[in-house]
Gaussian input, Z-matrix of N, CA and C with variables (Angstrom, degrees):
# hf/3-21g

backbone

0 1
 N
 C     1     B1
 C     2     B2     1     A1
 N     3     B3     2     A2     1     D1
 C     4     B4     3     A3     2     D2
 C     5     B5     4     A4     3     D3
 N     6     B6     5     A5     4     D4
 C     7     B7     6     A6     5     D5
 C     8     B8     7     A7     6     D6
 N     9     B9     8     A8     7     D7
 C    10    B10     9     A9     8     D8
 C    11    B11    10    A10     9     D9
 N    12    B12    11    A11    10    D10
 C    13    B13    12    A12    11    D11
 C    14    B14    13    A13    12    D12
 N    15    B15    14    A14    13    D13
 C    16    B16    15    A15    14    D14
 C    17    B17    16    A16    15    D15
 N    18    B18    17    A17    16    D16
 C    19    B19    18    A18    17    D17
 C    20    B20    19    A19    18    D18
 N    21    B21    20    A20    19    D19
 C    22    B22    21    A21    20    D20
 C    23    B23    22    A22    21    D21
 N    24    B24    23    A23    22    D22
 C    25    B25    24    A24    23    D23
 C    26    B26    25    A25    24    D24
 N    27    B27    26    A26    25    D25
 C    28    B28    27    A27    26    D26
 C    29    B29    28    A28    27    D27
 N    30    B30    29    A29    28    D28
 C    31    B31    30    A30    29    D29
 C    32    B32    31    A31    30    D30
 N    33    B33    32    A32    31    D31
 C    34    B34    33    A33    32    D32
 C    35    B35    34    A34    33    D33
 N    36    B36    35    A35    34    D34
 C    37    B37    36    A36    35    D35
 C    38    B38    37    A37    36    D36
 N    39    B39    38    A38    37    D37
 C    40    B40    39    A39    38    D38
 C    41    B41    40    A40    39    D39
 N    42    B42    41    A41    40    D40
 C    43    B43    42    A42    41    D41
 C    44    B44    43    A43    42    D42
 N    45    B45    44    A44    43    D43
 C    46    B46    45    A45    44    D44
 C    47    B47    46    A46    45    D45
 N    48    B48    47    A47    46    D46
 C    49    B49    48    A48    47    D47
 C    50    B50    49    A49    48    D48
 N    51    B51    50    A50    49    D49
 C    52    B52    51    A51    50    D50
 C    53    B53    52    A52    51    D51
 N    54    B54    53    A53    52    D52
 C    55    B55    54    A54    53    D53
 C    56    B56    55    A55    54    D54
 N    57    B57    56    A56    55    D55
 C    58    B58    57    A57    56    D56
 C    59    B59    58    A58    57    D57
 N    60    B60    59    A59    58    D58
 C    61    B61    60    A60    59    D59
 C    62    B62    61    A61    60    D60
 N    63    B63    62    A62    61    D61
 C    64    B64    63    A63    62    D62
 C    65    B65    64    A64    63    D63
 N    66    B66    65    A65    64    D64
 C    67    B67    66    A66    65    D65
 C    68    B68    67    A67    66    D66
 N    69    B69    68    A68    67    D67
 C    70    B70    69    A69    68    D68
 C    71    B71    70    A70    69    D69
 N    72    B72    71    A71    70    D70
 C    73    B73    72    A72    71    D71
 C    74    B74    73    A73    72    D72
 N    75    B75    74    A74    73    D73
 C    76    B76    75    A75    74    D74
 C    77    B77    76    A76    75    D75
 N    78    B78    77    A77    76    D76
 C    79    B79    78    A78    77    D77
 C    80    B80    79    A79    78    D78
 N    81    B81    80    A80    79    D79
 C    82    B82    81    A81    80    D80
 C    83    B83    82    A82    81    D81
 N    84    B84    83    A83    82    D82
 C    85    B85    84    A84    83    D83
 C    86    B86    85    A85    84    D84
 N    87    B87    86    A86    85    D85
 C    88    B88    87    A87    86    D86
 C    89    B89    88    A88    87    D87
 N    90    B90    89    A89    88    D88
 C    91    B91    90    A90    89    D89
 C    92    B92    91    A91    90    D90
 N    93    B93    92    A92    91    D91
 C    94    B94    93    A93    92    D92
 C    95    B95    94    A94    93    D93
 N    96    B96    95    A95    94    D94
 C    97    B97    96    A96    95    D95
 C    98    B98    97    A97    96    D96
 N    99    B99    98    A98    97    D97
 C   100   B100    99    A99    98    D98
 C   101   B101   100   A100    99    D99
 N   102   B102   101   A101   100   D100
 C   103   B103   102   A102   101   D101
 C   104   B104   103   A103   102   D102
 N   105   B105   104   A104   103   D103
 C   106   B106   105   A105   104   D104
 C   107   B107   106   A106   105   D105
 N   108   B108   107   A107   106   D106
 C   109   B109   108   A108   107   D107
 C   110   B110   109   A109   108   D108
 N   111   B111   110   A110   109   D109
 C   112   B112   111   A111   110   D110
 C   113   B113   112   A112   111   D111
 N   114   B114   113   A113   112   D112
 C   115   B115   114   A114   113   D113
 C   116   B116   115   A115   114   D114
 N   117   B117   116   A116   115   D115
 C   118   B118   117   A117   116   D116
 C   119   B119   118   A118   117   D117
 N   120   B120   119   A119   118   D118
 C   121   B121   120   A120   119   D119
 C   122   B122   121   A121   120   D120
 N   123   B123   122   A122   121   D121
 C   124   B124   123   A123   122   D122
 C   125   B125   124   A124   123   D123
 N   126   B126   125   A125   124   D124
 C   127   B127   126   A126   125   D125
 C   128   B128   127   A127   126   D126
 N   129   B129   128   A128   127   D127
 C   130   B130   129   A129   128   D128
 C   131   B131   130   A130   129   D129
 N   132   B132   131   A131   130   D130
 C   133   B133   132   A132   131   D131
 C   134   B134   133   A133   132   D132
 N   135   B135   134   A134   133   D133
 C   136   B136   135   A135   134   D134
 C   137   B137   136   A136   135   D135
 N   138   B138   137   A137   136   D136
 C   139   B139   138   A138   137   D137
 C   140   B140   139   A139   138   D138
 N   141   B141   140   A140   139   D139
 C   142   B142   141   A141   140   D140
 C   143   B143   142   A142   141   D141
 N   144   B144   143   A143   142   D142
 C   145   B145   144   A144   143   D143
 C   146   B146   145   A145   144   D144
 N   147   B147   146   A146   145   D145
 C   148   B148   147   A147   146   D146
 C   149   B149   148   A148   147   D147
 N   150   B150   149   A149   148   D148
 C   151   B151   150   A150   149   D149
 C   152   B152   151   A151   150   D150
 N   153   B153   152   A152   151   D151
 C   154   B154   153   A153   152   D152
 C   155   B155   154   A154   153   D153
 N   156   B156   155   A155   154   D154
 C   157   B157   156   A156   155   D155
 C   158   B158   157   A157   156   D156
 N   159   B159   158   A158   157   D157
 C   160   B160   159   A159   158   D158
 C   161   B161   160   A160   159   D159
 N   162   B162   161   A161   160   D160
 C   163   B163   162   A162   161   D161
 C   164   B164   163   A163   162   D162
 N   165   B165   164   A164   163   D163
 C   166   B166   165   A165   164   D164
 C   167   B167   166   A166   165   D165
 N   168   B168   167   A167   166   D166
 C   169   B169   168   A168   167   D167
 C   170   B170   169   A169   168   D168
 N   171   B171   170   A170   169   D169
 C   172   B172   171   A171   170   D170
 C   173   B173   172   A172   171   D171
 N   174   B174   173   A173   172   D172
 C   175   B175   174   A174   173   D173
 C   176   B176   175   A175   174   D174
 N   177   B177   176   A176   175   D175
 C   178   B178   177   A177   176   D176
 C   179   B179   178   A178   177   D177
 N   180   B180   179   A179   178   D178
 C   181   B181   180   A180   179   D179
 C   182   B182   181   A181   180   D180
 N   183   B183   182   A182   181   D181
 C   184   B184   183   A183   182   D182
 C   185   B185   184   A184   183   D183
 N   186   B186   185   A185   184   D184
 C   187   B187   186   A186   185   D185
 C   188   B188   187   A187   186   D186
 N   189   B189   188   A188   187   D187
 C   190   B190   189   A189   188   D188
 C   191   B191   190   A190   189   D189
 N   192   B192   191   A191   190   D190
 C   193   B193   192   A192   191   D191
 C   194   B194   193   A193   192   D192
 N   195   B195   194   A194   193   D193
 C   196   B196   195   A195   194   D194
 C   197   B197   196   A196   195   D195
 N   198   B198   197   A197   196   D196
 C   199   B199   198   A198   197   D197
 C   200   B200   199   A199   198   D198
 N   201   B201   200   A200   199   D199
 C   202   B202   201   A201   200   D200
 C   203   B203   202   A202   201   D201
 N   204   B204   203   A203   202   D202
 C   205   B205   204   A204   203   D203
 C   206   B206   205   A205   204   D204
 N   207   B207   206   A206   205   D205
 C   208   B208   207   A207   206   D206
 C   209   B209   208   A208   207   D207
 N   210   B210   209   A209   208   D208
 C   211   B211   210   A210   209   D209
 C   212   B212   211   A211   210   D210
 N   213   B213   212   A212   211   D211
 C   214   B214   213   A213   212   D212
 C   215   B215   214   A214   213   D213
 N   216   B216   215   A215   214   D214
 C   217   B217   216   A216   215   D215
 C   218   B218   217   A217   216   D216
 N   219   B219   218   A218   217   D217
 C   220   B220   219   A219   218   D218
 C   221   B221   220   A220   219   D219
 N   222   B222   221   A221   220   D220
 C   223   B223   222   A222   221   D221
 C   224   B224   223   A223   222   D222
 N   225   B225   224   A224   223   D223
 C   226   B226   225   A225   224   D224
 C   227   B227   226   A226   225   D225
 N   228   B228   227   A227   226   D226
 C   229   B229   228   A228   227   D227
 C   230   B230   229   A229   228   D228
 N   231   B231   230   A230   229   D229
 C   232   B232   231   A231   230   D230
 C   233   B233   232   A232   231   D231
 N   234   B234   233   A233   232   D232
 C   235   B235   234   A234   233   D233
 C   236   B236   235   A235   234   D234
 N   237   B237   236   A236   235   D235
 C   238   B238   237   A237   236   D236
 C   239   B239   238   A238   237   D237
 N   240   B240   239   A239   238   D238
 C   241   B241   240   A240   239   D239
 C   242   B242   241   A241   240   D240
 N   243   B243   242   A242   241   D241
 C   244   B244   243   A243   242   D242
 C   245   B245   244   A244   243   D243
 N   246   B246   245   A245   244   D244
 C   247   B247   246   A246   245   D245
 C   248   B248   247   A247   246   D246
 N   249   B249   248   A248   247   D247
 C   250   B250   249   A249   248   D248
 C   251   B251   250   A250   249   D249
 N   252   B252   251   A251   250   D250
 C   253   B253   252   A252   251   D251
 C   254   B254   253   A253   252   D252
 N   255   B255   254   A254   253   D253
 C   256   B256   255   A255   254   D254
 C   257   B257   256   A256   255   D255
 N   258   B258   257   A257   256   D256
 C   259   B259   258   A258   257   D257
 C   260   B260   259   A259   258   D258
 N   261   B261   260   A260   259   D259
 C   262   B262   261   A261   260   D260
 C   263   B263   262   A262   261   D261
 N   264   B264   263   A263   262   D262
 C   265   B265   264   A264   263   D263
 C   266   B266   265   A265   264   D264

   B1=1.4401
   B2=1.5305
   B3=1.5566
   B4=1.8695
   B5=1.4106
   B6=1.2007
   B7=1.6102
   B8=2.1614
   B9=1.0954
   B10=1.7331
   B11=1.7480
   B12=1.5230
   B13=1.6277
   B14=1.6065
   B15=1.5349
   B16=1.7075
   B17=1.2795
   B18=1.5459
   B19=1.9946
   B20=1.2904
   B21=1.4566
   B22=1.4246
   B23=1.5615
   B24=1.5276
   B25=1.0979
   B26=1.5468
   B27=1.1202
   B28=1.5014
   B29=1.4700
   B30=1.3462
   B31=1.6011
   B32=1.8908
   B33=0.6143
   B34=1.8584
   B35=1.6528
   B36=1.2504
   B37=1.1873
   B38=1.6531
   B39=1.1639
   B40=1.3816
   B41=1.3000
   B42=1.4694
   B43=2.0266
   B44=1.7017
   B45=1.0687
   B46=1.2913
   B47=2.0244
   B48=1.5960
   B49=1.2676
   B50=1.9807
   B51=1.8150
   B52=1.9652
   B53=1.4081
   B54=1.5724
   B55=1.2578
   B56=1.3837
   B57=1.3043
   B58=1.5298
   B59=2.0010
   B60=1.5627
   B61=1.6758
   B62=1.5674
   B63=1.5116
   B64=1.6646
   B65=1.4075
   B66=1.8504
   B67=1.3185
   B68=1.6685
   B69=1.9873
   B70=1.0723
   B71=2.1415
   B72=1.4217
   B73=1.4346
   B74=1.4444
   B75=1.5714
   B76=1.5138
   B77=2.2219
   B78=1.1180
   B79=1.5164
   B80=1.3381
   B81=1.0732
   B82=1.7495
   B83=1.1279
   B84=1.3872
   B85=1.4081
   B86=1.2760
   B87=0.9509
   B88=1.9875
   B89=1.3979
   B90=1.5460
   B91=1.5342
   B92=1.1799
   B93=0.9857
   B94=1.4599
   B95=1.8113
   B96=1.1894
   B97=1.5367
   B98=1.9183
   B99=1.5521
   B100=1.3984
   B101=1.7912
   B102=1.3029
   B103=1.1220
   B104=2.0280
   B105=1.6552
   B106=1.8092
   B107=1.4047
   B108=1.4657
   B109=1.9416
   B110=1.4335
   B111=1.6021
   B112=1.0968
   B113=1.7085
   B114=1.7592
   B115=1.3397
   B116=1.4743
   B117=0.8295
   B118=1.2027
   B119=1.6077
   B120=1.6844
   B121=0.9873
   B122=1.6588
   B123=1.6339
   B124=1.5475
   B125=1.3743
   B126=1.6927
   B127=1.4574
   B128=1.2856
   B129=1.4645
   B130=1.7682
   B131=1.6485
   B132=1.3414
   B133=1.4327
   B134=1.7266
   B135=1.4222
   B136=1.5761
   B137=1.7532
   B138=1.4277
   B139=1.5583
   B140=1.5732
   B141=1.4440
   B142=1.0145
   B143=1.7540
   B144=1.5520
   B145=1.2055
   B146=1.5109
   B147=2.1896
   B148=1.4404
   B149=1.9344
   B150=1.3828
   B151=1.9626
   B152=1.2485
   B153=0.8589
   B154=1.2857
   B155=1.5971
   B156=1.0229
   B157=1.5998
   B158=1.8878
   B159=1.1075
   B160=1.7798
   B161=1.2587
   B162=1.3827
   B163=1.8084
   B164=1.5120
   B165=1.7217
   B166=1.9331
   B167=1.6147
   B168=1.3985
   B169=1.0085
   B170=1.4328
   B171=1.8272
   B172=1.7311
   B173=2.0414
   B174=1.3207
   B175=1.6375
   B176=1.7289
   B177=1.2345
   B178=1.2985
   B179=1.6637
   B180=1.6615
   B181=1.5236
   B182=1.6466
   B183=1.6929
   B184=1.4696
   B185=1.6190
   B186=0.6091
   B187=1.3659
   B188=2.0527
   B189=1.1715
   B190=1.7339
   B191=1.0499
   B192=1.1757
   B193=1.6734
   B194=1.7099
   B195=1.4969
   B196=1.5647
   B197=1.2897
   B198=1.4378
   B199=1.7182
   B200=1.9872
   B201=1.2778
   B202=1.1738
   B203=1.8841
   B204=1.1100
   B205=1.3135
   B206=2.0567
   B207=1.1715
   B208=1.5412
   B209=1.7491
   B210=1.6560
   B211=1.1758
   B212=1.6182
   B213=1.6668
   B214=1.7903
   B215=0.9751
   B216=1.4803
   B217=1.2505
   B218=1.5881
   B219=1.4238
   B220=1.7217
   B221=1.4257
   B222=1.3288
   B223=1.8510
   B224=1.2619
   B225=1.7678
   B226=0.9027
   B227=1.4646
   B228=1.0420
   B229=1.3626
   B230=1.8985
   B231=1.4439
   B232=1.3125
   B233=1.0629
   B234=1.4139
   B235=1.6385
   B236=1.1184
   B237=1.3064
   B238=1.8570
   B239=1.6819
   B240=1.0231
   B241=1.8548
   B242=1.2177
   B243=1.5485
   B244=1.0936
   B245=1.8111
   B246=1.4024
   B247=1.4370
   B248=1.9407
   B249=1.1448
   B250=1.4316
   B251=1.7494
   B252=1.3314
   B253=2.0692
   B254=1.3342
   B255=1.2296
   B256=1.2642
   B257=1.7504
   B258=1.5692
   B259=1.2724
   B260=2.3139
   B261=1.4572
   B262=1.9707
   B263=1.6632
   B264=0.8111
   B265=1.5628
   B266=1.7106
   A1=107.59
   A2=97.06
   A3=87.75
   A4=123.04
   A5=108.84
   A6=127.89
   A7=104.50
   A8=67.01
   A9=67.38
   A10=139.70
   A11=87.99
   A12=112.77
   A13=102.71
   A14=99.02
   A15=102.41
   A16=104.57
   A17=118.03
   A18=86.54
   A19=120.74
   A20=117.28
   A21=115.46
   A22=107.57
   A23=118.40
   A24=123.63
   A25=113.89
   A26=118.78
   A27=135.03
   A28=122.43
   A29=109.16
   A30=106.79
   A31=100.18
   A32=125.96
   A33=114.15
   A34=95.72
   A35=133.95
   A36=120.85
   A37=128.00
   A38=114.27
   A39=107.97
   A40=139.77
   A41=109.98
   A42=116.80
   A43=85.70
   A44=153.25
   A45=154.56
   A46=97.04
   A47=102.14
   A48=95.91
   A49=155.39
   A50=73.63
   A51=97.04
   A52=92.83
   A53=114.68
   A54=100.99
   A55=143.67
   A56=102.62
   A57=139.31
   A58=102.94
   A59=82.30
   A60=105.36
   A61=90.61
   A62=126.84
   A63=110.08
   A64=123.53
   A65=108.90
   A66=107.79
   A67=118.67
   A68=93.86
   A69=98.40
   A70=91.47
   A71=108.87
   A72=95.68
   A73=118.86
   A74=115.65
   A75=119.62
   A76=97.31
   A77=111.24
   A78=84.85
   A79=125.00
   A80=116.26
   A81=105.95
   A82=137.16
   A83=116.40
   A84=116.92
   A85=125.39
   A86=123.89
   A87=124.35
   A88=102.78
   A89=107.69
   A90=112.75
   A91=127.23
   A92=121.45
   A93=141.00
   A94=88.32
   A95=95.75
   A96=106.07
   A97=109.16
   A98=117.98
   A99=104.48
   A100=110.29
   A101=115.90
   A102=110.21
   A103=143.94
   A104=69.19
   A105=76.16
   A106=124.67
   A107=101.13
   A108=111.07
   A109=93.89
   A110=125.35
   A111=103.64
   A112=146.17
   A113=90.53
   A114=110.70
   A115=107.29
   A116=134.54
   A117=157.17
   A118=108.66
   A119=115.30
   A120=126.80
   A121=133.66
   A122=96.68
   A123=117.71
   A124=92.48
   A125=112.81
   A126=138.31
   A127=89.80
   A128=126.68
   A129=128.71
   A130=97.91
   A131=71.04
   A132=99.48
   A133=121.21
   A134=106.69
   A135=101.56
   A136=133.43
   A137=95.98
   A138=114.48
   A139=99.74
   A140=122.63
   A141=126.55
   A142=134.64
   A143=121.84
   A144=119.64
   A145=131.44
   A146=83.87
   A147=102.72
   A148=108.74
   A149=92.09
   A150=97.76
   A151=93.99
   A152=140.57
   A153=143.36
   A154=82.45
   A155=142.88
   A156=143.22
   A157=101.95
   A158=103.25
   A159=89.32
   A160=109.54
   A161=123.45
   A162=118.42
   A163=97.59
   A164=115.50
   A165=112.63
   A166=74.93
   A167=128.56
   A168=116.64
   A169=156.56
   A170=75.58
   A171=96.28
   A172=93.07
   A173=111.81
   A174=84.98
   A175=103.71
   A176=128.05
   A177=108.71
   A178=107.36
   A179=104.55
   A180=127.40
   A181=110.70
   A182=95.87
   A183=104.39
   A184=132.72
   A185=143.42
   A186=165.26
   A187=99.00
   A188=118.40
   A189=122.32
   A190=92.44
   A191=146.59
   A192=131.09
   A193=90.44
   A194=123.88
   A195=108.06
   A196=133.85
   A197=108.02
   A198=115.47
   A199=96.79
   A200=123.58
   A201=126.75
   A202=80.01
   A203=145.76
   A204=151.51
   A205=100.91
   A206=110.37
   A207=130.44
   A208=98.89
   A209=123.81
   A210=117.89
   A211=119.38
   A212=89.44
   A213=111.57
   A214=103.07
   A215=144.68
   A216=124.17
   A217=160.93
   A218=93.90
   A219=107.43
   A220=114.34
   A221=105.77
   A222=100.38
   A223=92.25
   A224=132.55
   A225=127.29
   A226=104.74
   A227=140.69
   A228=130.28
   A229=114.96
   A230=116.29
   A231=118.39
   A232=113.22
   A233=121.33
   A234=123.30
   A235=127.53
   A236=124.10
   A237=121.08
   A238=84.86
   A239=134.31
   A240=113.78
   A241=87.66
   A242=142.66
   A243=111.49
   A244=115.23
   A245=100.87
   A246=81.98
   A247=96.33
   A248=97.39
   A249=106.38
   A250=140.34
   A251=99.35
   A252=82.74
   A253=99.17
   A254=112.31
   A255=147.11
   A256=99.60
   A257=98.73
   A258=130.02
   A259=99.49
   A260=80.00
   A261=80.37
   A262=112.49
   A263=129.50
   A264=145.10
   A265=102.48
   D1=83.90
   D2=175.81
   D3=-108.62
   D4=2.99
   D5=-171.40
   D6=-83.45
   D7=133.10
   D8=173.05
   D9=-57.71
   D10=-41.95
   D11=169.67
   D12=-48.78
   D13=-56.57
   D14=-169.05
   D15=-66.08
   D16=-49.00
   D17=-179.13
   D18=-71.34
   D19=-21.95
   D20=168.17
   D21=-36.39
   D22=-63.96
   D23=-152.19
   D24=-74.74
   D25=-29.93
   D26=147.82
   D27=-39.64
   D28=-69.70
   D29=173.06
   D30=-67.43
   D31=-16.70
   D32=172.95
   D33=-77.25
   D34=-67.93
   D35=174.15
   D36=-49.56
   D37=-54.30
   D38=148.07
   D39=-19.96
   D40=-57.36
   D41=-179.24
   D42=-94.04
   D43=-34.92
   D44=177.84
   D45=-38.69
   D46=-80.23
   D47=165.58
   D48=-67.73
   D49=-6.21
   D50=163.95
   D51=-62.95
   D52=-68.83
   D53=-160.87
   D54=-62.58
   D55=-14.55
   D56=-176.46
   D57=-51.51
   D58=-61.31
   D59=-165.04
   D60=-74.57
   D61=-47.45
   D62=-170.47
   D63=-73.34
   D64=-8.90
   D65=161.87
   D66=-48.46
   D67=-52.21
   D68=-144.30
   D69=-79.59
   D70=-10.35
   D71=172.15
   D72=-69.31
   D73=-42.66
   D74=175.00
   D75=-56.05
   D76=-39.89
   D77=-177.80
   D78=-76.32
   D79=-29.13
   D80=152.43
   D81=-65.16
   D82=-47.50
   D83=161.06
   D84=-48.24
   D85=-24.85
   D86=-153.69
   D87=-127.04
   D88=-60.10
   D89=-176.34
   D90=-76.07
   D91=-25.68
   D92=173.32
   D93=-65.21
   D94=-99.85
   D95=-162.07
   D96=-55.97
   D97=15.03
   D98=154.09
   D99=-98.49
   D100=-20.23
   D101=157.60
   D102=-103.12
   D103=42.83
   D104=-173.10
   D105=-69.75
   D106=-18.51
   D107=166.27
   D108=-49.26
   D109=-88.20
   D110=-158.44
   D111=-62.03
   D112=-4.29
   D113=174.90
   D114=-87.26
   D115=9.36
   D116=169.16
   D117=-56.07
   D118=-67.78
   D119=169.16
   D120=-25.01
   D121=-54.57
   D122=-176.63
   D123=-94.54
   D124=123.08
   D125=-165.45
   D126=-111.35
   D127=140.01
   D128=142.48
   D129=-146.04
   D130=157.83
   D131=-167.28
   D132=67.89
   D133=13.16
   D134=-155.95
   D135=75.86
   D136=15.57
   D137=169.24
   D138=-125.93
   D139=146.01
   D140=128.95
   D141=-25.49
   D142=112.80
   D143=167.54
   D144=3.82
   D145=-73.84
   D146=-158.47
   D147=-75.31
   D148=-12.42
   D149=166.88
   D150=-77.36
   D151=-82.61
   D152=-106.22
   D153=-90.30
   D154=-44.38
   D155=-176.62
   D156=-60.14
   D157=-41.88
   D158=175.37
   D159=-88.80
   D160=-16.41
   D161=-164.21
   D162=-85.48
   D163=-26.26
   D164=-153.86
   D165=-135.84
   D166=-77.68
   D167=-151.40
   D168=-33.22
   D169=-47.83
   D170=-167.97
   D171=-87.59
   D172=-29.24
   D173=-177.55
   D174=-84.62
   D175=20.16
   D176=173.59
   D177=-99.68
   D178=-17.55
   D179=173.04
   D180=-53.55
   D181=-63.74
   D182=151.73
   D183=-39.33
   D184=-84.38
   D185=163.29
   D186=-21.75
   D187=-50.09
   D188=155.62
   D189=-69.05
   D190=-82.48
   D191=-145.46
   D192=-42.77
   D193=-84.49
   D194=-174.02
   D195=-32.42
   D196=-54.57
   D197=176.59
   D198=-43.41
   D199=-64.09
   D200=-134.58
   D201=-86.47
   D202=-52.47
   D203=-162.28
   D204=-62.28
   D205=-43.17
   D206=178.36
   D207=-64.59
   D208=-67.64
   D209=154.30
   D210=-5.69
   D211=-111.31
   D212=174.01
   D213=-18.70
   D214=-87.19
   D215=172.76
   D216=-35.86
   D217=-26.97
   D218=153.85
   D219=-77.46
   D220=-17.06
   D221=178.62
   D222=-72.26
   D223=-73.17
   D224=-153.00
   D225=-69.17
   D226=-49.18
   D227=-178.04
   D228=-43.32
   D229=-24.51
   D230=154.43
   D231=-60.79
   D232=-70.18
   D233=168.62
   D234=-27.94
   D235=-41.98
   D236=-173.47
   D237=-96.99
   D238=-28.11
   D239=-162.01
   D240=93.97
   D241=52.59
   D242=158.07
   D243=-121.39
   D244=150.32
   D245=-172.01
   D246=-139.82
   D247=162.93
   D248=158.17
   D249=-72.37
   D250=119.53
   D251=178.87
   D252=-117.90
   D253=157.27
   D254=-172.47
   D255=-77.20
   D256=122.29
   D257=-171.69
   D258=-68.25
   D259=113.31
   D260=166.09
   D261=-59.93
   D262=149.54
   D263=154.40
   D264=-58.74

């Protein structure tokens, strides 16, 4: 990828899908757990919602955001030709 257009278009897809995933981290993190009173209400498993979404939820949210962010990026890094080299000493 030595053309300009193409890394342009790469780093746009790139922060395109940063932002994608940090929406969806600020909405678990923040939104979720500013409304955990009312999630409170709806029980599973014998926990409350708004527990059970920060105790299980949000790190399994986590844990996809990487898997799926690690993905996307090996696709596209096929796509542009781009690859990694190994750092000299």
């Amino acid at each position: 990828m030595s053309s300009k257009p193409g890394r342009e278009s790469y780093w746009r897809r790139n922060l395109q899908m940063t932002a994608i995933l940090l929406l969806i981290w600020f909405l678990v993190t923040f939104v979720v757990s500013f409304y955990a009173r009312e999630l409170a209400g709806i029980v599973i498993l014998g926990f409350p919602l708004g527990f059970y979404m920060g105790a299980q939820g949000a790190p399994i949210v986590y844990v996809l955001i990487i898997w799926w962010y690690a993905r996307y990026m090996n696709k596209l890094d096929s796509e542009y030709g781009v690859r990694e080299t190994d750092a000299e000493p």
